[in-house]
N, C-alpha and C positions, 0 to 999 in steps of 0.2 A: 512470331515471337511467342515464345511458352513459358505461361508464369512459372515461378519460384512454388512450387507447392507444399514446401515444407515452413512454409511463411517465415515469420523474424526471427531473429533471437531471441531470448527472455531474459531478461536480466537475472544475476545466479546472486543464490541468497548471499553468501560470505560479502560477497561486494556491499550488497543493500545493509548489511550491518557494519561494516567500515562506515559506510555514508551517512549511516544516523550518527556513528560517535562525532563525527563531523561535524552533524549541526548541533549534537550538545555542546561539542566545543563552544562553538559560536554561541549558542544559548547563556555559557556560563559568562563569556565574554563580553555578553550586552546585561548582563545581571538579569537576564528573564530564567522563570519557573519552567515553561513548556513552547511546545510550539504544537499549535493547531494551520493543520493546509491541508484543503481543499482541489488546488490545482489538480487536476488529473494527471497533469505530465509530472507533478513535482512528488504526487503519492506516488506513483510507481518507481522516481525513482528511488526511494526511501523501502518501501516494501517486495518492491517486483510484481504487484497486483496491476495489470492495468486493465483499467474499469472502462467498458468497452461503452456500455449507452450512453449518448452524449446528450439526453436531456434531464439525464437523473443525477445529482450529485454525490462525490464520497469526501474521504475525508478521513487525515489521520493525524492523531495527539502522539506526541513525542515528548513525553515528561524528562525533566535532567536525568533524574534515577528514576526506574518502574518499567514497567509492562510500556510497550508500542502499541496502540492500538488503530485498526483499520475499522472506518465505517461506511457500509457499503449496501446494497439490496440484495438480494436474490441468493443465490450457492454459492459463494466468495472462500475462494482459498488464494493465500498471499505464503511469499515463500518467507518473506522476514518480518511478520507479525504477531505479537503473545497474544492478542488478545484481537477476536473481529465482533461488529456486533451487527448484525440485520436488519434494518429500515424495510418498511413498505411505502412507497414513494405515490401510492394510487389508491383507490376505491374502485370497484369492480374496472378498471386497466385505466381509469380516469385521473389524470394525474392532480396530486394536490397545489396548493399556494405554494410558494415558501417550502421550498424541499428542502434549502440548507439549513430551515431551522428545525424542521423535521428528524432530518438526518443528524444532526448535530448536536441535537438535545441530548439525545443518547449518551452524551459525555458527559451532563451534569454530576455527577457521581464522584468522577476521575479531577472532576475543576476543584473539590473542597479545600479550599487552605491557601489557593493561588491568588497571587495579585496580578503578573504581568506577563503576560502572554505574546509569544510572535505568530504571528500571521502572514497570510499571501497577498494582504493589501484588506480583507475584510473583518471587518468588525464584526462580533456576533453579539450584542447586547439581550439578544433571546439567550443567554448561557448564564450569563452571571455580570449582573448590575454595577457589581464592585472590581469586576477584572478591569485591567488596561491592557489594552490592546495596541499591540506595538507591530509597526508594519515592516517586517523583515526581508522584505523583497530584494533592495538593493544587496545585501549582505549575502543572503543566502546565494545571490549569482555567483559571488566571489569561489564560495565553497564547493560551489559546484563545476568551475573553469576546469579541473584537471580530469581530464577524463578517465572514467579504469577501463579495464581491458573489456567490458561485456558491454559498457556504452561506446567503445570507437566499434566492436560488431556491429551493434546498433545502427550505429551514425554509416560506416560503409552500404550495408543494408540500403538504406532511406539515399544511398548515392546511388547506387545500382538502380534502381525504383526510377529514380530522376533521369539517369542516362536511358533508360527504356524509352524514355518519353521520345527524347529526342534519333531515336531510331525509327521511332515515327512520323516524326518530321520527315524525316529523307524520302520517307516512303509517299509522303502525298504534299509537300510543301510544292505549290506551282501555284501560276500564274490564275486570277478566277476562285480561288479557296479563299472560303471565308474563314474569318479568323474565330468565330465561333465553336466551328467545325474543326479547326485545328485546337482548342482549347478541349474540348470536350475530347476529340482521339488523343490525344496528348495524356489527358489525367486516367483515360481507360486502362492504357498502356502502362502508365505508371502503379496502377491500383493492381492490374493481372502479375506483373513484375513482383508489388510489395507483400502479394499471397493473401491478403489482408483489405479490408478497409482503410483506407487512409485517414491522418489523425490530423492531418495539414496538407493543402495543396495552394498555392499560390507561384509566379507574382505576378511576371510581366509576359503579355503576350499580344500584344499590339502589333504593326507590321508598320514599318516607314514612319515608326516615331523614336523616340529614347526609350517607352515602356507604358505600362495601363494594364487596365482591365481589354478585354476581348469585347470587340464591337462587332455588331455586323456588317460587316466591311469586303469587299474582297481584295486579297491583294494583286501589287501589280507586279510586272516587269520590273527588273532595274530595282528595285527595294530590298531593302536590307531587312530582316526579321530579327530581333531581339527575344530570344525566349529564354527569360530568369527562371528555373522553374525550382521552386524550395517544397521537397516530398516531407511529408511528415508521416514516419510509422511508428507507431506507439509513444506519440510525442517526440521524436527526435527527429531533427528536421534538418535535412541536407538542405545546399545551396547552389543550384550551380547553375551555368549561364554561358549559353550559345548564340553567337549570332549566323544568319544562314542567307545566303543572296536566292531571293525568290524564285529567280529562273536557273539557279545554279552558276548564273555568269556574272560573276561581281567585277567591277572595270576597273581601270588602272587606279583612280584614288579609292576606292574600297579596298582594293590588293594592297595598296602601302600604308592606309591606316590599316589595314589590318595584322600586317606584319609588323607595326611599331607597338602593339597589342601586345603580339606573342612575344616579342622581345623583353617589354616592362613585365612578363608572367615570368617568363625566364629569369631576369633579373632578381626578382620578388622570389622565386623558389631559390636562387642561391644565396639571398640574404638570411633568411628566415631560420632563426637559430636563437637560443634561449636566452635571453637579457635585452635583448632588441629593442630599442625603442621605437613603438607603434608609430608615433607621430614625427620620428625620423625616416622611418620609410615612407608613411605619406609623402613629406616634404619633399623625400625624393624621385618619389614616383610624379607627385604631383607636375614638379617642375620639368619631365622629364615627356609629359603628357600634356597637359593645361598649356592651348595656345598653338601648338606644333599644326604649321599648316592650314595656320587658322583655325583649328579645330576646338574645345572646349570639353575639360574632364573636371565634370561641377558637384562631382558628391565623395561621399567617402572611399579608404582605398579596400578595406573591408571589414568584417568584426567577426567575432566568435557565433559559434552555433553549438546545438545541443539541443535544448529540450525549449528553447525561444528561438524566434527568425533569428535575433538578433542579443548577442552576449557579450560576457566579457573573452579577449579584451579587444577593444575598438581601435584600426588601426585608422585614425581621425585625430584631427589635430585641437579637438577640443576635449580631449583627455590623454591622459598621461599615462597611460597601461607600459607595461614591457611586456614583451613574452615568457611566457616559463613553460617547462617541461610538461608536456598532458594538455597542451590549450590545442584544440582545432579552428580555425581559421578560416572563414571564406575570402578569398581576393579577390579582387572584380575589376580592374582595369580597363579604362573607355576611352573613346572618342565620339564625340557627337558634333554634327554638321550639317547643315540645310542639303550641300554637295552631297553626301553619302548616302541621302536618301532614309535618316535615319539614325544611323551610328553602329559603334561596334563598339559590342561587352561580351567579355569573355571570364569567366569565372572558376575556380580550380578552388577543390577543400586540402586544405594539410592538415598534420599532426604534426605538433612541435615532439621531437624526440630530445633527447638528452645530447646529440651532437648535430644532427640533421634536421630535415622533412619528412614526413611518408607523405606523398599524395596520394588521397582517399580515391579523385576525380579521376577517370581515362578517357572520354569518348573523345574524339577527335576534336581538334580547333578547327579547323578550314570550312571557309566560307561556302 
């Protein structure tokens, strides 16, 4: 396999400035002055900067009206920011305490006159004693669900990345391979694939369970392997999720849970259409799934992705999302059994379109 050597997309300014009026919207709507965030994945997608060292932090202000500002270290050019300002995050390459107060001081300038401020969950009381700090996390997921056309590149991108993974699989998943060793070939392949350093790699890579972390183990005959594997490049992070018979010879009850699988995927892709309600598809997958052959499908049926594992909307029956137009979608449909050796999840991304599906996913189902 031969990486991608033109590496990702980048996000294109026009977009990243749609996306701020965005969350001024939302700013005016919760009655706050600005928004300060930090998130790596949530500055870039605001600016189109993404800020590659992952022990230094940035950070950008988004007032109702004024200048955008990007704060960052080193030679920082951003495609959708007035205003960047420069931190040194070290002493002779020796990193300091406290970089985000470091970093973020830089704005006391820009705070004069504010009271209420949103954030990514963090308080900065190093800024100003008399700000309130309001934590806009849940909100800003909302505004974020519809994708535009340079984040679903993106998000394809970070599929492609994932599907490499498992073309590795094929190539050394047997009998005696530790799952260590496939966990590590697995993420190389994904990394040469994404052109890039990865910005996320997880989830499941266990052999002859429902899912984990990678032990040192080897696996056997007759086991089923679950490999979830959710790529992140430049923060945006696909989902997807193969299962694979060890010795390549899955038996009769692995071949008919696994076809009752691809049927409920099947199913799931001709539903999936704009106004949908999430928690009615569960209900009916669930029922559909849950129990069949004594078997057990005991988690969600799937949620949004983008720039978290996990977003809006949650197709889970303890919230009420619908679908709309621009949401992408993980579905993940299972069976799990003491018999199977394991279980079978199979995972496929779409994009809700305006009448359809697009699936993002292609690498083959079969066992």
């Amino acid at each position: 396999m031969s990486a991608i050597t033109t590496g990702p997309p980048s996000l294109e300014a026009d977009h990243c400035r749609s996306r701020q009026e965005s969350l001024r919207g939302l700013l005016r709507d919760l009655k706050l002055d600005a928004a300060l965030l930090s998130h790596r994945h949530y500055v870039y997608w605001v600016t189109g900067y993404w800020h590659v060292p992952t022990l230094t932090p940035t950070a950008v202000f988004i007032p109702i009206e004024g200048p955008v500002v990007l704060v960052a270290h080193g030679d920082v050019a951003a495609k959708a920011a007035d205003e960047i300002i420069s931190y040194c995050p070290h002493k002779l390459c020796t990193l300091v305490e406290n970089m985000d107060a470091v970093a973020t001081s830089e704005l006391r300038p820009y705070l004069q006159g504010l009271s209420r401020i949103g954030t990514d969950g963090i308080a900065r009381p190093w800024l100003n004693d008399s700000t309130t700090w309001i934590d806009i996390t849940t909100e800003y997921q909302f505004i974020r669900r519809k994708k535009y056309p340079d984040e679903v590149k993106a998000l394809r991108h970070a599929v492609i990345a994932a599907e490499a993974s498992y073309t590795k699989v094929r190539e050394i998943l047997k009998p005696g391979v530790c799952e260590m060793e496939m966990f590590a070939s697995m993420q190389a392949a994904s990394t040469l694939a994404a052109g890039e350093a990865l910005s996320g790699w997880g989830n499941d890579f266990q052999i002859g369970t429902a899912g984990g972390a990678p032990r040192s183990r080897e696996a056997e005959a007759g086991e089923l392997a679950i490999f979830d594997v959710g790529v992140g490049v430049r923060g945006y992070r696909s989902d997807v999720c193969r299962t694979f018979a060890v010795n390549g010879l899955p038996d009769e009850r692995q071949q008919e849970a696994h076809r009752r699988i691809v049927t409920a995927l099947e199913k799931v892709e001709s539903s999936l259409r704009p106004g949908l309600r999430c928690k009615d598809l569960f209900e009916t997958m669930h029922a559909y799934l849950d129990g069949w052959k004594g078997y057990s499908f005991f988690h969600h049926l799937g949620h949004g992705i983008g720039l978290d594992g996990h977003e809006v909307p949650r197709l889970n029956p303890h919230w009420n999302d619908i679908l709309e137009v621009g949401d992408v979608v993980a579905v993940e449909p299972a069976l799990y059994g003491e018999s199977l050796r394991g279980g079978i999840r199979l995972e496929q991304d779409f994009l809700v379109t305006e009448s359809t599906v697009d699936r993002l996913s292609n690498f083959p189902l079969d066992l």
